[in-house]
C-alpha atoms as a printed R data frame, in Angstrom:
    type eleno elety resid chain resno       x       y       z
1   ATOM     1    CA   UNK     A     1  75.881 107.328 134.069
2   ATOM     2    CA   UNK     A     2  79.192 108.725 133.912
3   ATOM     3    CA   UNK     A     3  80.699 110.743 130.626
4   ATOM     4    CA   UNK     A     4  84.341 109.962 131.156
5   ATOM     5    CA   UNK     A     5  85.718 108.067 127.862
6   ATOM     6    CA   UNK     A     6  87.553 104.905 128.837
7   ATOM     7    CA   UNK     A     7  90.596 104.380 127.222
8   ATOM     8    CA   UNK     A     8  90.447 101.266 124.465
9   ATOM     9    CA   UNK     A     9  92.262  98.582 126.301
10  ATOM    10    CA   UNK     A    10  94.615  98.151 123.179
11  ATOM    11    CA   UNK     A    11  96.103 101.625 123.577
12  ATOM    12    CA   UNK     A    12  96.061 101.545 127.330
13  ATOM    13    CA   UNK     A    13  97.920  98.225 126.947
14  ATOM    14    CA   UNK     A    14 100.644  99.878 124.165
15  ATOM    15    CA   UNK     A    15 101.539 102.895 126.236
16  ATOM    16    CA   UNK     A    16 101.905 100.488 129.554
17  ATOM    17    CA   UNK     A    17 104.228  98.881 127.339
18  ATOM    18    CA   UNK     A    18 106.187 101.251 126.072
19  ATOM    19    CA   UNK     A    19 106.573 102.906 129.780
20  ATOM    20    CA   UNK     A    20 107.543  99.030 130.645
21  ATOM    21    CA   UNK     A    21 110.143  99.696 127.925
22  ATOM    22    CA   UNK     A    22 111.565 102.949 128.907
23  ATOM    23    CA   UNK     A    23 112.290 102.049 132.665
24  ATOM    24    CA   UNK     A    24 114.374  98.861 131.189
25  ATOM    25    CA   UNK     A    25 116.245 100.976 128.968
26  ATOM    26    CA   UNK     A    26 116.696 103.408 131.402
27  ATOM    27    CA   UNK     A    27 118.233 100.936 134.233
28  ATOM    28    CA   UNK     A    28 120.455  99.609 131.556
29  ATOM    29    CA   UNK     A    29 121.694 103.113 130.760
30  ATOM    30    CA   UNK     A    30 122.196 104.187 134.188
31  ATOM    31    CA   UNK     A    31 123.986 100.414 134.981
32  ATOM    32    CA   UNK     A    32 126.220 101.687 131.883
33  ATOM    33    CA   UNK     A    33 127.120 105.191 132.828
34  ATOM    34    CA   UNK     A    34 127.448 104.770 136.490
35  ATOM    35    CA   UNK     A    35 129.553 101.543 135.908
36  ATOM    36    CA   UNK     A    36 132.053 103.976 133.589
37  ATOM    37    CA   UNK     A    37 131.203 100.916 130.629
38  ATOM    38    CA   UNK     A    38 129.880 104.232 129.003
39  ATOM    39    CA   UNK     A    39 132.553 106.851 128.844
40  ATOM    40    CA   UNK     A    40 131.642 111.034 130.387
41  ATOM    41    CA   UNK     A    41 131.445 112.756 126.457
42  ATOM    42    CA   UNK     A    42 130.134 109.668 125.024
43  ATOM    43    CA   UNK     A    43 127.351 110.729 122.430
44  ATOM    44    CA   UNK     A    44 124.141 108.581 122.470
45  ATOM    45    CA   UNK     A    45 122.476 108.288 119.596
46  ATOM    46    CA   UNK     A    46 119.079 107.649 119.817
47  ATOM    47    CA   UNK     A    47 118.957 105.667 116.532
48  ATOM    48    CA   UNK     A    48 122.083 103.343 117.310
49  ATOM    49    CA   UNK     A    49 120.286 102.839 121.195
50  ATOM    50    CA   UNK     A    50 116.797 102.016 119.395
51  ATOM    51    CA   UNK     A    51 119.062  98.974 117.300
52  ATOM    52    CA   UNK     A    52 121.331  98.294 120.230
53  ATOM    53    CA   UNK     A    53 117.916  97.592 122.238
54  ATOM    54    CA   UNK     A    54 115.796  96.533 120.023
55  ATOM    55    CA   UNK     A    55 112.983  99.082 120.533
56  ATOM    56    CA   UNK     A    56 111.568 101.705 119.016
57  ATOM    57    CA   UNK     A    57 112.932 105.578 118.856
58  ATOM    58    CA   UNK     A    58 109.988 106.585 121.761
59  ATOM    59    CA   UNK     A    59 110.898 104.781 124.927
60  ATOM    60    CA   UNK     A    60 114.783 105.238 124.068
61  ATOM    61    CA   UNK     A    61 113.951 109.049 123.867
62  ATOM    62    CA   UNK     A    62 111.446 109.042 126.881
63  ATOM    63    CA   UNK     A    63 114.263 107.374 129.099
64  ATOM    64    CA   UNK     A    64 117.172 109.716 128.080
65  ATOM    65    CA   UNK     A    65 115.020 112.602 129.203
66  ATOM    66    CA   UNK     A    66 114.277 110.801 132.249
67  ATOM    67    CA   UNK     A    67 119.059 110.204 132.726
68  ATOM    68    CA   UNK     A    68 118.693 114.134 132.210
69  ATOM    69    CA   UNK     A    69 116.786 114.708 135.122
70  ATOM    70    CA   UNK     A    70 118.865 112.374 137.076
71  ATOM    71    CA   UNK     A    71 121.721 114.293 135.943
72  ATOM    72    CA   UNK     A    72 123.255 111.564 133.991
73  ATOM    73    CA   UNK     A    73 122.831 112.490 131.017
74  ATOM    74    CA   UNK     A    74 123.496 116.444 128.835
75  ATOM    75    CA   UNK     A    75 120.621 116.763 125.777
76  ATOM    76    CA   UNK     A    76 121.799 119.567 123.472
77  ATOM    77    CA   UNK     A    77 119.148 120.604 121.056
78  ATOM    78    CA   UNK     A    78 120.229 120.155 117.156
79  ATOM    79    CA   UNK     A    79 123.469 119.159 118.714
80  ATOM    80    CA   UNK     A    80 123.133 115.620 120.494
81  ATOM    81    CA   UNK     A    81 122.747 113.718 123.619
82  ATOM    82    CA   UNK     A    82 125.793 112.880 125.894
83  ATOM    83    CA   UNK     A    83 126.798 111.100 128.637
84  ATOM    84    CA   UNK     A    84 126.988 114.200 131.308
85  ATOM    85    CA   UNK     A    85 130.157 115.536 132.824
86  ATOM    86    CA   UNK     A    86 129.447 116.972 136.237
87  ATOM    87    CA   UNK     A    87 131.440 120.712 137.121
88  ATOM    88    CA   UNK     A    88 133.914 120.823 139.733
89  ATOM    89    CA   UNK     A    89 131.080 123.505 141.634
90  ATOM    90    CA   UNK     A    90 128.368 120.342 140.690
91  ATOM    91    CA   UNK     A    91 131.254 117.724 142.315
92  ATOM    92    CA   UNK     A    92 131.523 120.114 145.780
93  ATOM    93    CA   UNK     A    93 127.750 120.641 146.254
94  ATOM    94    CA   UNK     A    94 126.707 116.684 145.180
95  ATOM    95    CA   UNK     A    95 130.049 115.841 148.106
96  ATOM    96    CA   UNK     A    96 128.214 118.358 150.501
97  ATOM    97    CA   UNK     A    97 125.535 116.761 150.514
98  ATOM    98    CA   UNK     A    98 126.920 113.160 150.554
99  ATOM    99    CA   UNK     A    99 128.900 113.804 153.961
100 ATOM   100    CA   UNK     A   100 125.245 115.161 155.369
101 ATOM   101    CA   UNK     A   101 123.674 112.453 154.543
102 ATOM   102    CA   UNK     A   102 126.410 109.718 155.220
103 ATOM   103    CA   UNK     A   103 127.573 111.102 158.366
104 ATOM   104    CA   UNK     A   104 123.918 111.369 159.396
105 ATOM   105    CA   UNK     A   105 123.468 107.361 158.400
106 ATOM   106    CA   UNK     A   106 126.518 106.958 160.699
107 ATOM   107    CA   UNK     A   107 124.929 107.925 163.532
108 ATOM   108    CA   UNK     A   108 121.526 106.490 163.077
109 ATOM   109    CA   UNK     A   109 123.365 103.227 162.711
110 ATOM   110    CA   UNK     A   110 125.576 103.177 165.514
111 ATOM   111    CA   UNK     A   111 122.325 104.370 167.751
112 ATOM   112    CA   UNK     A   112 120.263 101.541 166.479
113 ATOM   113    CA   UNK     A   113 121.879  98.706 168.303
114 ATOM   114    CA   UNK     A   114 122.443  95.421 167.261
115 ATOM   115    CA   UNK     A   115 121.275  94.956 163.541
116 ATOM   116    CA   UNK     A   116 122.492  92.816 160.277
117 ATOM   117    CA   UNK     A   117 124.571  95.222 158.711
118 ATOM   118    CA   UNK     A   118 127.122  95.249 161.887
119 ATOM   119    CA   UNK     A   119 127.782  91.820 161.037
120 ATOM   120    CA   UNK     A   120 127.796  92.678 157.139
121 ATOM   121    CA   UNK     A   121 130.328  95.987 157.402
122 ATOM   122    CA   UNK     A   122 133.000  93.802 159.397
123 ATOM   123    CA   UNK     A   123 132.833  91.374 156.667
124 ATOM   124    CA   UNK     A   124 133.538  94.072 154.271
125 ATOM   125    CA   UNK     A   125 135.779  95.522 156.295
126 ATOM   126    CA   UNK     A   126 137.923  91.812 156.029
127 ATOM   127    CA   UNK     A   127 137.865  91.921 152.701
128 ATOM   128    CA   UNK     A   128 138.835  95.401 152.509
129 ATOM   129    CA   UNK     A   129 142.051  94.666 154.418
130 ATOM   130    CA   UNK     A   130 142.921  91.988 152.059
131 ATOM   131    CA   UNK     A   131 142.119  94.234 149.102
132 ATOM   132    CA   UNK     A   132 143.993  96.920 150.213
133 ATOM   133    CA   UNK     A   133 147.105  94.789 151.178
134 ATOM   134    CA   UNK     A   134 147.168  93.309 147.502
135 ATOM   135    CA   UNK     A   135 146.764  96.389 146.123
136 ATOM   136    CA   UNK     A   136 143.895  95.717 144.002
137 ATOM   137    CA   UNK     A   137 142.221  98.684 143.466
138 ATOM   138    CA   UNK     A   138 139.229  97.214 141.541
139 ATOM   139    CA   UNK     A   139 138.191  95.180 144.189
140 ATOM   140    CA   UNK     A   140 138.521  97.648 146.744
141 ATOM   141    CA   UNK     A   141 136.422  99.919 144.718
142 ATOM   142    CA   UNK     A   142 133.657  97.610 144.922
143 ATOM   143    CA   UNK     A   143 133.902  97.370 148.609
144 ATOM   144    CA   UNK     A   144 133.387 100.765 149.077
145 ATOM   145    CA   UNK     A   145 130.237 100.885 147.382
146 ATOM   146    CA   UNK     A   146 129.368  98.549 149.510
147 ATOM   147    CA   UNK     A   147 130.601  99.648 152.779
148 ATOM   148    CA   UNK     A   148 128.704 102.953 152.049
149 ATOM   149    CA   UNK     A   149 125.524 101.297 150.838
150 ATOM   150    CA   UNK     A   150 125.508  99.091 154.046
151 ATOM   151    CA   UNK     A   151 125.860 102.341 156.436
152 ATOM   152    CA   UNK     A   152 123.278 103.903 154.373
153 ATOM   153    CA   UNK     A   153 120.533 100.753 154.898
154 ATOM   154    CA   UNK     A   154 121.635 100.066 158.162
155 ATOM   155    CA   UNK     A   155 120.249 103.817 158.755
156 ATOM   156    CA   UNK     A   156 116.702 102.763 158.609
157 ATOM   157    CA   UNK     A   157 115.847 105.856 157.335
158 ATOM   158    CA   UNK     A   158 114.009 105.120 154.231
159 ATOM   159    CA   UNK     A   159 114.016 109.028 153.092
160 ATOM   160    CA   UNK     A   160 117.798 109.874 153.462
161 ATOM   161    CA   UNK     A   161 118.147 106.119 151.586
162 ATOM   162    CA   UNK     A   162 115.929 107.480 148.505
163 ATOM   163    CA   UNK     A   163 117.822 110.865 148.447
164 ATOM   164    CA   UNK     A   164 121.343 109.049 148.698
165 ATOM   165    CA   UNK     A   165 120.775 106.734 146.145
166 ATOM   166    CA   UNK     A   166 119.507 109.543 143.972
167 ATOM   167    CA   UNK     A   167 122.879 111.346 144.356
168 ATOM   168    CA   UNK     A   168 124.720 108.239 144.182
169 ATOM   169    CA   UNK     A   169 123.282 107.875 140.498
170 ATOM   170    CA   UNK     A   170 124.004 111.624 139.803
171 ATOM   171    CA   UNK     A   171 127.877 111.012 140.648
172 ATOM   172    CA   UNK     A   172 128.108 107.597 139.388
173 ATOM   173    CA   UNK     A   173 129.900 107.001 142.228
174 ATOM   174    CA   UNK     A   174 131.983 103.727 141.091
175 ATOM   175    CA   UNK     A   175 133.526 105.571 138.464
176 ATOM   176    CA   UNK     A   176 134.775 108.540 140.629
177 ATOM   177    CA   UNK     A   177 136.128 105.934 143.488
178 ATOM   178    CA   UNK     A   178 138.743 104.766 140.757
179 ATOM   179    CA   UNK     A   179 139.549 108.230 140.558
180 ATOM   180    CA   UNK     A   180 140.289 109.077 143.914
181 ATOM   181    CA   UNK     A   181 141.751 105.537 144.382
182 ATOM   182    CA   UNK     A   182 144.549 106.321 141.878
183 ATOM   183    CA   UNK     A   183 146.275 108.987 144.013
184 ATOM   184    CA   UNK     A   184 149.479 107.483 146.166
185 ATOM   185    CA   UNK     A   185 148.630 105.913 149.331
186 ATOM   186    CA   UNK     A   186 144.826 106.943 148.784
187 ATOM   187    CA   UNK     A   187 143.805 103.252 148.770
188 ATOM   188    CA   UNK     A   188 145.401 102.002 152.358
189 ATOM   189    CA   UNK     A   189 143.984 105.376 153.928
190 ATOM   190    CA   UNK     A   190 140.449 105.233 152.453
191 ATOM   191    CA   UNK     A   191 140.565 101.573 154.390
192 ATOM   192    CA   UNK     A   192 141.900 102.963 157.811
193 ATOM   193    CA   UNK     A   193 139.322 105.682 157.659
194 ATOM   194    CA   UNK     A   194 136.580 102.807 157.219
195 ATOM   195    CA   UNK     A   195 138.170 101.234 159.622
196 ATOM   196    CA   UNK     A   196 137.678 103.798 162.413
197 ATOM   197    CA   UNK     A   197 133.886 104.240 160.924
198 ATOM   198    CA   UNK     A   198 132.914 100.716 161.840
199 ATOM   199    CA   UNK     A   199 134.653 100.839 165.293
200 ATOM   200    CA   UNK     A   200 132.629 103.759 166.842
201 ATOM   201    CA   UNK     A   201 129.590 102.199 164.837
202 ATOM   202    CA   UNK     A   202 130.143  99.120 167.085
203 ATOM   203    CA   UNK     A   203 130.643 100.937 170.031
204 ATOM   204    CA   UNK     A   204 127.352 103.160 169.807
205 ATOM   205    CA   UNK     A   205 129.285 106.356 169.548
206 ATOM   206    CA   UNK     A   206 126.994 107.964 166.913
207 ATOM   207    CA   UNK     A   207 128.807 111.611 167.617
208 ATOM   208    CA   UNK     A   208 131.878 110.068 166.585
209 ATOM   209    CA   UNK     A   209 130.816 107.656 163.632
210 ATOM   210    CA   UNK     A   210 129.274 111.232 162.193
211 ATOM   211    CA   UNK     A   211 132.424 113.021 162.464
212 ATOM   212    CA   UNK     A   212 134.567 110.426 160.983
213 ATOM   213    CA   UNK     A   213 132.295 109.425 158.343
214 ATOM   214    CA   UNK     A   214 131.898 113.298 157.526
215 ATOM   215    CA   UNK     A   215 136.009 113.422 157.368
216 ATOM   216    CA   UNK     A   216 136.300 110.546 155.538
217 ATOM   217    CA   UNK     A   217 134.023 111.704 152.914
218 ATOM   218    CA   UNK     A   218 135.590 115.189 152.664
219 ATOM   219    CA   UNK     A   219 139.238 113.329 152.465
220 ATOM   220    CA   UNK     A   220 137.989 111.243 149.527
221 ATOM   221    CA   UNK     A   221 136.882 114.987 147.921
222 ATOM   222    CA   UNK     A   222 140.293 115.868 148.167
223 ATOM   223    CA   UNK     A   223 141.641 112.834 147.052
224 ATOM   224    CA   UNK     A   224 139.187 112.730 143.702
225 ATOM   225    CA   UNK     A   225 139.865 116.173 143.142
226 ATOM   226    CA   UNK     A   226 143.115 116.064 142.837
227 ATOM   227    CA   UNK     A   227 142.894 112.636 140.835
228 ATOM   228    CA   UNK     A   228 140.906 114.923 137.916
229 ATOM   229    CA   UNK     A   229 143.632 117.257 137.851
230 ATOM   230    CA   UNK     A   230 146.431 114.888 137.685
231 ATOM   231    CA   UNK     A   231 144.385 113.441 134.675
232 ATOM   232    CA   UNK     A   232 143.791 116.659 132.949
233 ATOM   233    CA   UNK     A   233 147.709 117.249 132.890
């Protein structure tokens, strides 16, 4: 007869709970920051979180430490906890690796033939056009998530996917798009640079969907960059 000790099914049931808990207030969190609804500096208290959720202190704790290993999130002991604002040297090496793994997606895309995110990324790409011509930069920004996300699926690469959408949480990307978006003439040429993307996607040149995709990402650096300074003026 064995000597482990089960675990009473009551307290095996609470703690299953309370993770349950944590991972929901977590994703809500994450939606928040990433989305920009929750402001870089922004303190989070865990006692106004535990009444905004209605949960206990624990799994609003437990899922802040889990934002700080995402990178989302800055816990200062006796200070606070606060939404986390990356460095300029944490912006260049999370870009680094997001034209690696982008311009590798690129390729594996336009070698895999014909799949359902062709047809997907030229439907983006029409609604990109019209975004771009009316100048609304909202709806533009969306479309780039996309377009990117699309690339990045259409990979097939279920590793590089996990990593990227790890660093996409880390630079809540849809915040920093705005950013780069609001520089002159930033919006029309983020769309022509897509633009060339999808056509040597379509025409099964993976050496040149990598290239682009690696100088499109390194112009929309720039471009955000130089946003943050114009901001910090």
């Amino acid at each position: 007869m064995s000597g482990t000790t089960q675990e009473p099914t009551s307290k095996r049931s609470k703690r299953l709970g309370q993770t349950s808990m944590q991972a929901q207030v977590a994703e809500e969190l994450r939606r928040m920051i990433i989305s920009g609804e929750l402001e870089p500096r922004s303190s989070l208290s865990e006692m106004a979180l535990s009444e905004t959720f209605g949960v206990s202190r624990t799994p609003i704790r437990e899922a802040l430490k889990q934002l700080q290993i995402e990178g989302l999130v800055e816990i200062r002991p006796r200070v606070g906890t606060f939404v986390a604002v990356p460095s300029r040297r944490d912006l260049t090496e999370m870009f680094q690796m997001k034209e690696l793994l982008e311009g590798a997606a690129a390729r594996l895309l336009a070698l895999r033939g014909t799949v359902p995110e062709l047809d997907l990324l030229q439907t983006n790409m029409r609604a990109a056009d019209e975004a771009a011509r009316d100048g609304d930069t909202d709806r533009f920004a969306e479309l780039v998530f996309e377009f990117h996300s699309l690339i990045v699926t259409g990979a097939d690469n279920g590793k590089l996917e996990a990593h990227y959408r790890t660093l996409m949480n880390q630079l809540a990307y849809t915040r920093l798009v705005r950013a780069s978006l609001s520089r002159p003439g930033r919006l029309m040429a983020s769309d022509n640079e897509h633009r060339r993307v999808v056509d040597l996607i379509l025409a099964k040149d993976g050496d040149g969907a990598e290239r682009v995709m690696r100088e499109h990402v390194r112009l929309s650096q720039q471009a955000l960059m130089a946003g943050i300074d114009d901001r910090q003026r």
